[in-house]
N, CA, C and O atoms as a Tinker XYZ file with bonds, in Angstrom:
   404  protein
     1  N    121.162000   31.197000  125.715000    73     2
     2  CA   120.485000   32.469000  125.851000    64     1     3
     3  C    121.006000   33.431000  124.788000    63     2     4     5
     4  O    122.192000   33.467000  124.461000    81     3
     5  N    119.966000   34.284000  124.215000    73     3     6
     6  CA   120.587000   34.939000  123.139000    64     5     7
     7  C    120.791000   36.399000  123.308000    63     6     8     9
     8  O    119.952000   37.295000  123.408000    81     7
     9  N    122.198000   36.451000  123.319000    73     7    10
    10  CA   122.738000   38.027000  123.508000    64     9    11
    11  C    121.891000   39.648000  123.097000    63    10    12    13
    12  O    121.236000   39.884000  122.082000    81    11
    13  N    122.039000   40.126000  123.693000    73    11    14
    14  CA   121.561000   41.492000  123.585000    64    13    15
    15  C    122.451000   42.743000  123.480000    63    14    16    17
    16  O    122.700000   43.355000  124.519000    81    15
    17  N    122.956000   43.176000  122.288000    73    15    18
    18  CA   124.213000   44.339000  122.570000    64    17    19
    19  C    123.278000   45.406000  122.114000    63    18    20    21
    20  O    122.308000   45.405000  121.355000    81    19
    21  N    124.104000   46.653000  123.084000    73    19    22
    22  CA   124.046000   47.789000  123.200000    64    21    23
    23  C    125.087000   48.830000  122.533000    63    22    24    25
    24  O    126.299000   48.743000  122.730000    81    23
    25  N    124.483000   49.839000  121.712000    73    23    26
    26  CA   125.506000   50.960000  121.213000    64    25    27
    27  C    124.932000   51.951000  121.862000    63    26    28    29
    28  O    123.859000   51.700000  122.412000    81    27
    29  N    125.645000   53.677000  121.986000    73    27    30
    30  CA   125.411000   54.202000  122.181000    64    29    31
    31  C    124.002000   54.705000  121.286000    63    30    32    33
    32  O    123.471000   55.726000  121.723000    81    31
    33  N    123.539000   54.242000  120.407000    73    31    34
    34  CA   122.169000   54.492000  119.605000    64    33    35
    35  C    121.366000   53.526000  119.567000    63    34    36    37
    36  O    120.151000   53.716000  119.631000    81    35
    37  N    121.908000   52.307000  119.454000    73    35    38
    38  CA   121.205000   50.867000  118.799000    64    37    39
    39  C    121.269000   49.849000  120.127000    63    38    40    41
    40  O    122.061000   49.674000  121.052000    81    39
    41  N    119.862000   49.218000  119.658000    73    39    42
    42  CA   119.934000   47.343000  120.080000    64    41    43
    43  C    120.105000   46.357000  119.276000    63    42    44    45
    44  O    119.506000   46.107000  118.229000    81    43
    45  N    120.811000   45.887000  119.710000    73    43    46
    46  CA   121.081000   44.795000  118.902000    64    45    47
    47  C    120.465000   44.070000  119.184000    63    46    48    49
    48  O    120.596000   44.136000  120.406000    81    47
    49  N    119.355000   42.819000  118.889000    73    47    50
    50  CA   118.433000   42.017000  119.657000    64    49    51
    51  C    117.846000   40.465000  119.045000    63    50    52    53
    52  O    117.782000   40.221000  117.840000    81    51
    53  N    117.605000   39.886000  119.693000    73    51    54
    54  CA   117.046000   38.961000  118.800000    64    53    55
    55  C    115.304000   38.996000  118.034000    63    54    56    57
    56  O    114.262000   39.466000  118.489000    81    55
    57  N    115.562000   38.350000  116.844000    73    55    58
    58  CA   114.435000   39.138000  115.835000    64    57    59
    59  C    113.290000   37.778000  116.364000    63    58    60    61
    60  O    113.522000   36.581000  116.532000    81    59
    61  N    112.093000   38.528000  116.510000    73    59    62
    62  CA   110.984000   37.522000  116.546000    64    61    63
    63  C    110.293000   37.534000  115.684000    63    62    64    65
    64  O    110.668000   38.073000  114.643000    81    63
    65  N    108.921000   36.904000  115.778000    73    63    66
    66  CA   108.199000   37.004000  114.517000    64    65    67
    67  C    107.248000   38.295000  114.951000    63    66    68    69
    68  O    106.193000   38.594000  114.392000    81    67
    69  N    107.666000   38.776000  115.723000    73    67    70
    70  CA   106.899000   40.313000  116.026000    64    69    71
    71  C    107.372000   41.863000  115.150000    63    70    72    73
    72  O    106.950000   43.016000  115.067000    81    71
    73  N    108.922000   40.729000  114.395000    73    71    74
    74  CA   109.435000   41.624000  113.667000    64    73    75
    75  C    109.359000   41.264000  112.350000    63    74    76    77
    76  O    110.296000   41.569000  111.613000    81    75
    77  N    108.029000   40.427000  111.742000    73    75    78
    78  CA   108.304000   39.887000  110.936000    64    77    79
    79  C    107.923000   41.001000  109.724000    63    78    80    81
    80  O    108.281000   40.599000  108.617000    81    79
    81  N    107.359000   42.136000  109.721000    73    79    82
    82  CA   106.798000   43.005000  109.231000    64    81    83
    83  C    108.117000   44.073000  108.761000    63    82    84    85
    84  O    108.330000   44.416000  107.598000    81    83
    85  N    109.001000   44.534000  110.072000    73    83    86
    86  CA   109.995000   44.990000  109.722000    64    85    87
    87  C    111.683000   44.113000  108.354000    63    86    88    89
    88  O    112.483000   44.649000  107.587000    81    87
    89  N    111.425000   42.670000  108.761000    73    87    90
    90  CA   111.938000   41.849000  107.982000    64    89    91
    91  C    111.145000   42.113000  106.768000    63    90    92    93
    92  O    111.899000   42.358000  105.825000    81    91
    93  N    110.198000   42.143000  106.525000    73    91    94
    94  CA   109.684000   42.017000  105.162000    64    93    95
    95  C    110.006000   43.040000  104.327000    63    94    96    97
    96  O    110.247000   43.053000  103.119000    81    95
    97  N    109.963000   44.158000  105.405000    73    95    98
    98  CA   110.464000   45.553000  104.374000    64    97    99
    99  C    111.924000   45.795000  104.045000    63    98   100   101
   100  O    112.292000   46.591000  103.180000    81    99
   101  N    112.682000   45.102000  104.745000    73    99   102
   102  CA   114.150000   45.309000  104.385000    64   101   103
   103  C    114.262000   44.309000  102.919000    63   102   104   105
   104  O    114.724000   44.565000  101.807000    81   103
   105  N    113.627000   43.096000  103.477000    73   103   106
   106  CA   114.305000   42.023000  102.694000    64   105   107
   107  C    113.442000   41.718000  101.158000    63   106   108   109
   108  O    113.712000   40.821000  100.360000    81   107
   109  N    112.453000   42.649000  101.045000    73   107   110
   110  CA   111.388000   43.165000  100.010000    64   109   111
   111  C    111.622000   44.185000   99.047000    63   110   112   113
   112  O    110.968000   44.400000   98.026000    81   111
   113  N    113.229000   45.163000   99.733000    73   111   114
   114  CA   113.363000   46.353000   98.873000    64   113   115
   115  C    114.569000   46.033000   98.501000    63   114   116   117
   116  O    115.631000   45.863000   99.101000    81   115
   117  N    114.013000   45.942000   96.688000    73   115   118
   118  CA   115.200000   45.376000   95.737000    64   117   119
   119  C    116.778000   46.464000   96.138000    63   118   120   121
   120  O    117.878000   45.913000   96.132000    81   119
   121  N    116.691000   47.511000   96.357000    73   119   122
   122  CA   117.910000   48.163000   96.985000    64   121   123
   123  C    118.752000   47.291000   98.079000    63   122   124   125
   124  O    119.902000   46.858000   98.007000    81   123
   125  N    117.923000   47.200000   98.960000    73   123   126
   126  CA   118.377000   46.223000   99.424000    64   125   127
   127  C    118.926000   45.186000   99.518000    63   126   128   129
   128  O    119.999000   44.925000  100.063000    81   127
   129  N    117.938000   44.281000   98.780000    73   127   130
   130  CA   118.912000   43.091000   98.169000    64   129   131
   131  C    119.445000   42.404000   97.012000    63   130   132   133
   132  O    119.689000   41.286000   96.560000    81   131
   133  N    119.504000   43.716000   96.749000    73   131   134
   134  CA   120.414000   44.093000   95.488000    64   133   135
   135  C    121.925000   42.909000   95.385000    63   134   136   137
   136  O    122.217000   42.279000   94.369000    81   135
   137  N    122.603000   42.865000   96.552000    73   135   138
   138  CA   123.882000   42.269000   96.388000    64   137   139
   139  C    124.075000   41.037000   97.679000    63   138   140   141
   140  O    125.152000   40.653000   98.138000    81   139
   141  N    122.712000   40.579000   98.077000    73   139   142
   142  CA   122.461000   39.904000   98.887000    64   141   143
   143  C    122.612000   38.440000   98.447000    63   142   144   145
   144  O    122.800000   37.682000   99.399000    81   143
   145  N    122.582000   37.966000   97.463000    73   143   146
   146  CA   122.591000   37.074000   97.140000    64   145   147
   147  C    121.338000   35.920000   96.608000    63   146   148   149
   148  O    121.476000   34.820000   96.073000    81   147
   149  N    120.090000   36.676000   96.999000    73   147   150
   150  CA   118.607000   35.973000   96.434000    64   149   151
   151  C    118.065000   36.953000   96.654000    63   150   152   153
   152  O    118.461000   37.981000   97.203000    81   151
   153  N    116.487000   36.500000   95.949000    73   151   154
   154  CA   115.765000   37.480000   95.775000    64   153   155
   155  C    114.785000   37.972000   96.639000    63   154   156   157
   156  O    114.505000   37.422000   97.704000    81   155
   157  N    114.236000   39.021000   96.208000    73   155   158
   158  CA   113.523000   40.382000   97.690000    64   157   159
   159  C    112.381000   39.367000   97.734000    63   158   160   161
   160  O    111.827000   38.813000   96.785000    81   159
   161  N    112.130000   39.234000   99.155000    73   159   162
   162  CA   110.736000   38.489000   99.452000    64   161   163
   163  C    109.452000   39.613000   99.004000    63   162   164   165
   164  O    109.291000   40.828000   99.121000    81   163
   165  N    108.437000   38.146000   98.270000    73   163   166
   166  CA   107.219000   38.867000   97.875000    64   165   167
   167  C    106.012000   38.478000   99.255000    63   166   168   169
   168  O    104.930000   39.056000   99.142000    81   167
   169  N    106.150000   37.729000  100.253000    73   167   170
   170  CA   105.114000   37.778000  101.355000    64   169   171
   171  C    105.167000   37.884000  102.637000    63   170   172   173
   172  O    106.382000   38.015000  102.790000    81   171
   173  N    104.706000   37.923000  103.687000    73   171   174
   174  CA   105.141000   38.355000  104.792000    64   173   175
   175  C    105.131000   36.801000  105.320000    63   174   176   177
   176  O    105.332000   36.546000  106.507000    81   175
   177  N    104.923000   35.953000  104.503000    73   175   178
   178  CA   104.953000   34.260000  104.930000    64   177   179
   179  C    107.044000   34.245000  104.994000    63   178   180   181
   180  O    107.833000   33.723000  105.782000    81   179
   181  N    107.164000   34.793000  104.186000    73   179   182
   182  CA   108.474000   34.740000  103.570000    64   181   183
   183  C    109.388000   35.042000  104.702000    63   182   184   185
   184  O    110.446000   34.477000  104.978000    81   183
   185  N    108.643000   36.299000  105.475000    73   183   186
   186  CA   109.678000   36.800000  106.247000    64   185   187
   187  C    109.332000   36.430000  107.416000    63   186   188   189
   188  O    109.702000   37.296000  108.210000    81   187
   189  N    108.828000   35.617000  107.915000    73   187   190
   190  CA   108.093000   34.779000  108.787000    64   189   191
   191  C    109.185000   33.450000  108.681000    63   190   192   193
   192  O    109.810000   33.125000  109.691000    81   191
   193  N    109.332000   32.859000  107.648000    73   191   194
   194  CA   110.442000   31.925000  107.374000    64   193   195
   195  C    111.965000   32.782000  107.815000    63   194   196   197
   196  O    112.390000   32.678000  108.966000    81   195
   197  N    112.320000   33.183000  107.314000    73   195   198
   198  CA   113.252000   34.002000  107.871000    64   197   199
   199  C    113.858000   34.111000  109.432000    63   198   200   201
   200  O    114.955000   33.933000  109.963000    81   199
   201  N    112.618000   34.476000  109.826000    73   199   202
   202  CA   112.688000   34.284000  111.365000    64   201   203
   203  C    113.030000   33.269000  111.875000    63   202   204   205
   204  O    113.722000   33.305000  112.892000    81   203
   205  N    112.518000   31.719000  111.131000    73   203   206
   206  CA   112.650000   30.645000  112.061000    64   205   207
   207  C    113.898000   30.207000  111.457000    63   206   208   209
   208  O    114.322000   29.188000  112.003000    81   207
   209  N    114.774000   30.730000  110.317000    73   207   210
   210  CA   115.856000   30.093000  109.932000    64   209   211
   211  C    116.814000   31.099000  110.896000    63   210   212   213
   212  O    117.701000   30.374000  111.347000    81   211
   213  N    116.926000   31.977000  111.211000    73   211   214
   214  CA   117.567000   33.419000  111.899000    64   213   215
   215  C    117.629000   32.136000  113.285000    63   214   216   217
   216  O    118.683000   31.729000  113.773000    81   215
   217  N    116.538000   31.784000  113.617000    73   215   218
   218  CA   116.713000   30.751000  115.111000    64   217   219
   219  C    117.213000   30.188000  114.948000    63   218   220   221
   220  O    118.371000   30.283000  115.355000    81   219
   221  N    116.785000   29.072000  114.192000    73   219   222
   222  CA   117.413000   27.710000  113.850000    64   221   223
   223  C    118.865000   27.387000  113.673000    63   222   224   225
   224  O    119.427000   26.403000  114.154000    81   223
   225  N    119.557000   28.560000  112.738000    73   223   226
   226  CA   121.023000   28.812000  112.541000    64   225   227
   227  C    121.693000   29.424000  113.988000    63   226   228   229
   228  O    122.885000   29.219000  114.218000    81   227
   229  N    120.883000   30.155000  114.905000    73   227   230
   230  CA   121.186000   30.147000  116.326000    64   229   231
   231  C    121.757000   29.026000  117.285000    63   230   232   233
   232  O    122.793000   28.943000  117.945000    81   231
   233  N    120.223000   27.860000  117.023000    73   231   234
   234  CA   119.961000   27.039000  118.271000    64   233   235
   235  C    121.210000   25.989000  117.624000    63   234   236   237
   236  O    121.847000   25.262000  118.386000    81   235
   237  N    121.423000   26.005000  116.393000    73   235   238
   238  CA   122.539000   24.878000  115.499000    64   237   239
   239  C    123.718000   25.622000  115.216000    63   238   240   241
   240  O    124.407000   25.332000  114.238000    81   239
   241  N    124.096000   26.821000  116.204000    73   239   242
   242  CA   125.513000   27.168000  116.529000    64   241   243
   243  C    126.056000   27.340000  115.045000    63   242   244   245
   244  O    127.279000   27.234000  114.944000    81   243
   245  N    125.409000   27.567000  113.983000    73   243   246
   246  CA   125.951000   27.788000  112.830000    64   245   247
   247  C    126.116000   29.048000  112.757000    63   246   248   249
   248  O    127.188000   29.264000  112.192000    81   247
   249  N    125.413000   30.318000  113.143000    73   247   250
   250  CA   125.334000   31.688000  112.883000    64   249   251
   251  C    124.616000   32.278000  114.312000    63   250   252   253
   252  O    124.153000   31.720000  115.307000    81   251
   253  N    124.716000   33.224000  114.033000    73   251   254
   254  CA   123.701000   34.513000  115.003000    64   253   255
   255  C    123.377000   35.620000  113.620000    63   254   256   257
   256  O    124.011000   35.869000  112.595000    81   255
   257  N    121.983000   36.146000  114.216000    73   255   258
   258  CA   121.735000   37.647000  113.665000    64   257   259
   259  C    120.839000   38.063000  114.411000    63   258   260   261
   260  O    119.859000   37.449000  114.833000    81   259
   261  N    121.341000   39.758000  114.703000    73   259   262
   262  CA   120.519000   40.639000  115.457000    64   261   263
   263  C    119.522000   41.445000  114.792000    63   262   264   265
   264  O    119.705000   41.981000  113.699000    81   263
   265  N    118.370000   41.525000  115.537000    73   263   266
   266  CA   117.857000   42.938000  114.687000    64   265   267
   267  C    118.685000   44.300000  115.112000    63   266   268   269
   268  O    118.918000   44.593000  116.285000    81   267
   269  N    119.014000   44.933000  114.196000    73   267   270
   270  CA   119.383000   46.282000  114.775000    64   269   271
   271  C    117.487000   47.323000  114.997000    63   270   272   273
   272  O    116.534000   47.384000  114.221000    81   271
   273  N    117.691000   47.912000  116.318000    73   271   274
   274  CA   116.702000   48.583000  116.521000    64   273   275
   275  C    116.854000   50.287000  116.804000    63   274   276   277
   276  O    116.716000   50.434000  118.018000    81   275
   277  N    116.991000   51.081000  116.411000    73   275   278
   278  CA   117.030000   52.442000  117.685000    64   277   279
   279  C    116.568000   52.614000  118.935000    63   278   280   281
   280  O    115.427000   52.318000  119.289000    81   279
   281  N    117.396000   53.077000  119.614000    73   279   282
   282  CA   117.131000   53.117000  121.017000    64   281   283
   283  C    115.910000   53.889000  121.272000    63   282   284   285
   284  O    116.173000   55.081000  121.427000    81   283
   285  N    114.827000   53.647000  121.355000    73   283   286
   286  CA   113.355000   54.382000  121.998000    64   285   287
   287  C    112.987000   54.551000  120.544000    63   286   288   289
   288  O    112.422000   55.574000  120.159000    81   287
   289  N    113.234000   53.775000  119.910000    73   287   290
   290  CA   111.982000   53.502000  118.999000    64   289   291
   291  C    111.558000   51.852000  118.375000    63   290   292   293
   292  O    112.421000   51.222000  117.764000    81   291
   293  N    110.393000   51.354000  118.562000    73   291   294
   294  CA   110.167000   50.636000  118.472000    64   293   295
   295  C    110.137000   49.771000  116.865000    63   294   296   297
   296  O    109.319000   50.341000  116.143000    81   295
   297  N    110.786000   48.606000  116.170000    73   295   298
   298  CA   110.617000   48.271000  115.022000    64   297   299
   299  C    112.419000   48.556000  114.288000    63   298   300   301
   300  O    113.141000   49.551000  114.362000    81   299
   301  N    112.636000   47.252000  113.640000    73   299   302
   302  CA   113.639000   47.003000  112.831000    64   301   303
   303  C    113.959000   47.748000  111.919000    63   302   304   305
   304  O    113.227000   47.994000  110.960000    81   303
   305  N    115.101000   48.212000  112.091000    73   303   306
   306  CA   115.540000   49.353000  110.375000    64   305   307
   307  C    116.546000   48.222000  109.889000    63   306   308   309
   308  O    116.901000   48.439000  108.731000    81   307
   309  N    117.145000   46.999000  110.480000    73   307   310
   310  CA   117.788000   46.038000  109.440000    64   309   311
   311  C    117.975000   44.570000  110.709000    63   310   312   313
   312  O    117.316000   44.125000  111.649000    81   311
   313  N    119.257000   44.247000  110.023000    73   311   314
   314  CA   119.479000   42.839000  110.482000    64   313   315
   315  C    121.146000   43.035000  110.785000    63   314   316   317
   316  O    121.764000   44.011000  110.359000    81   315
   317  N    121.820000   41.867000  111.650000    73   315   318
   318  CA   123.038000   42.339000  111.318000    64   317   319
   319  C    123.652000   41.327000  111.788000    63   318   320   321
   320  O    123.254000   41.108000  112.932000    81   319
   321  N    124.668000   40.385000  111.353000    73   319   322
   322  CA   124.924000   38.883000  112.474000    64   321   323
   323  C    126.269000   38.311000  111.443000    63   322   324   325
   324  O    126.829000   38.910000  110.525000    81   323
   325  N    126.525000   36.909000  111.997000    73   323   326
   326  CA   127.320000   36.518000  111.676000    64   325   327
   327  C    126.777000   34.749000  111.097000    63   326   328   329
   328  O    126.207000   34.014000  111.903000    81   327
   329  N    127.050000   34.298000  109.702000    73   327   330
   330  CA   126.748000   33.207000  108.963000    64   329   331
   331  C    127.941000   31.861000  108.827000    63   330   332   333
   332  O    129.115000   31.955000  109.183000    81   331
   333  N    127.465000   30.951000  108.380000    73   331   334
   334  CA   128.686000   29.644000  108.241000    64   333   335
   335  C    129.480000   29.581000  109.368000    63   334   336   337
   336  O    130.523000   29.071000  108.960000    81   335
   337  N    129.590000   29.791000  110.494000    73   335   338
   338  CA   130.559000   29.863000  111.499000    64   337   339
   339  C    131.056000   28.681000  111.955000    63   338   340   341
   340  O    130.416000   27.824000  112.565000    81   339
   341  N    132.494000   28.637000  111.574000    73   339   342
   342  CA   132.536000   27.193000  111.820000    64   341   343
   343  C    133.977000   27.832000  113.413000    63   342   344   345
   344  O    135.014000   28.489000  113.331000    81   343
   345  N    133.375000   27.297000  114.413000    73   343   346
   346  CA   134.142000   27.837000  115.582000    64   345   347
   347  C    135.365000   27.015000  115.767000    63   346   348   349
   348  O    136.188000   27.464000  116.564000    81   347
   349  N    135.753000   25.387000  114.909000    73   347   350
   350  CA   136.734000   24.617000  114.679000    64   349   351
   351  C    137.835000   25.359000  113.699000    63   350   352   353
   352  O    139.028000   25.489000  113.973000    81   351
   353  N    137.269000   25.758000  112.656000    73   351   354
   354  CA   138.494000   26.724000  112.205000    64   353   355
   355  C    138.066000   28.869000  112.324000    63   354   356   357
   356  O    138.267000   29.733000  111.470000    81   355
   357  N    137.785000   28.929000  112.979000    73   355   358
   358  CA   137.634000   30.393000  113.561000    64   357   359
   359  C    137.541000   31.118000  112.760000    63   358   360   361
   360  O    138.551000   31.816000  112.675000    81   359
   361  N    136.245000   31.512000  111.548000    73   359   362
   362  CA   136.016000   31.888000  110.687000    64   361   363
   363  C    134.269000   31.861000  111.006000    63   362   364   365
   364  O    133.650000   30.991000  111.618000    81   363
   365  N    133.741000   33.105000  110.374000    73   363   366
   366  CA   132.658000   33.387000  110.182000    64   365   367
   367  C    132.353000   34.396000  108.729000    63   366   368   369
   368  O    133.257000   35.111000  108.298000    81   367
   369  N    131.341000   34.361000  108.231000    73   367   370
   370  CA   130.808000   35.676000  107.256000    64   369   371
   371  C    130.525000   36.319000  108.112000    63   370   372   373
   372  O    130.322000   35.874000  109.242000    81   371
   373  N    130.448000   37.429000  107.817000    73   371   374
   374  CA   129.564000   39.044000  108.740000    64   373   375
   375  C    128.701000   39.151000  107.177000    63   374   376   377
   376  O    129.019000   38.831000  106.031000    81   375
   377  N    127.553000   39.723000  107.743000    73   375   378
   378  CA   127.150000   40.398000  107.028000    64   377   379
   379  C    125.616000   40.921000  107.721000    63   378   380   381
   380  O    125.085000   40.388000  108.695000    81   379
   381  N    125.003000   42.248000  106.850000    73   379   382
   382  CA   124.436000   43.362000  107.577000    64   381   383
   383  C    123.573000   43.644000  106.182000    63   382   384   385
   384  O    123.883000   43.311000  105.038000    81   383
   385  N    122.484000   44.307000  106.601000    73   383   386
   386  CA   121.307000   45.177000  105.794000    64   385   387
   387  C    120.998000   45.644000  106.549000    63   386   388   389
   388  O    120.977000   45.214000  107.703000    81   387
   389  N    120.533000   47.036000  106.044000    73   387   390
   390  CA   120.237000   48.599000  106.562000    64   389   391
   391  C    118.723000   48.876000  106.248000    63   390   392   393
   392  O    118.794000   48.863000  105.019000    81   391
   393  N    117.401000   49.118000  106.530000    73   391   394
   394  CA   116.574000   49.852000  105.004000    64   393   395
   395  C    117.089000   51.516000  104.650000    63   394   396   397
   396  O    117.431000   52.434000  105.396000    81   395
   397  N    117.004000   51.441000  103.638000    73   395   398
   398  CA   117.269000   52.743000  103.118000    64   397   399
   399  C    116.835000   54.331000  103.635000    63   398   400   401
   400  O    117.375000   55.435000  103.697000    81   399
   401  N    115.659000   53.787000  103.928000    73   399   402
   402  CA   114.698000   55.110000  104.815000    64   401   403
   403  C    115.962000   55.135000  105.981000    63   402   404
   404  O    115.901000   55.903000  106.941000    81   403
């Protein structure tokens, strides 16, 4: 089952393809992924893929990532999770995108 955290502002949540629109705009604005490591998606096919690798690295215990959401407002302002996790030697990447707006 996939976790749901709470901040005093934010949800943390799992991203569907209902968010695939909000994915596209983060991961589309070269600011953004500027230091991300590949390049800004040009289709919303793109960020549609995204989604099912965001699972997949879930359901294969390799990673998690949340959407970050605001509380009472609906739609993704980023992403935010943890990559490579290898739980045998207790190490993970973090890493996070914001959109700029």
């Amino acid at each position: 089952m996939f976790p749901t955290l709470e901040t005093e502002r934010l949800i943390l949540r799992e991203i569907t393809y209902d968010d695939a629109e909000g994915i596209f705009a983060c991961f589309s604005n070269d600011i953004v992924t500027r230091f991300y490591g590949q390049d800004s998606l040009e289709t919303i096919d793109q960020a549609r893929g995204f989604v099912d690798f965001f699972a997949k690295n879930f359901e294969e215990k390799k990673g998690i990532r949340w959407g970050i959401e605001r509380k009472g407002e609906r739609g993704l302002i980023g992403t935010i999770g943890l990559n490579a996790w290898s739980p045998k030697h207790k190490r993970a990447e973090i890493g996070y995108e914001i959109h700029p707006n």
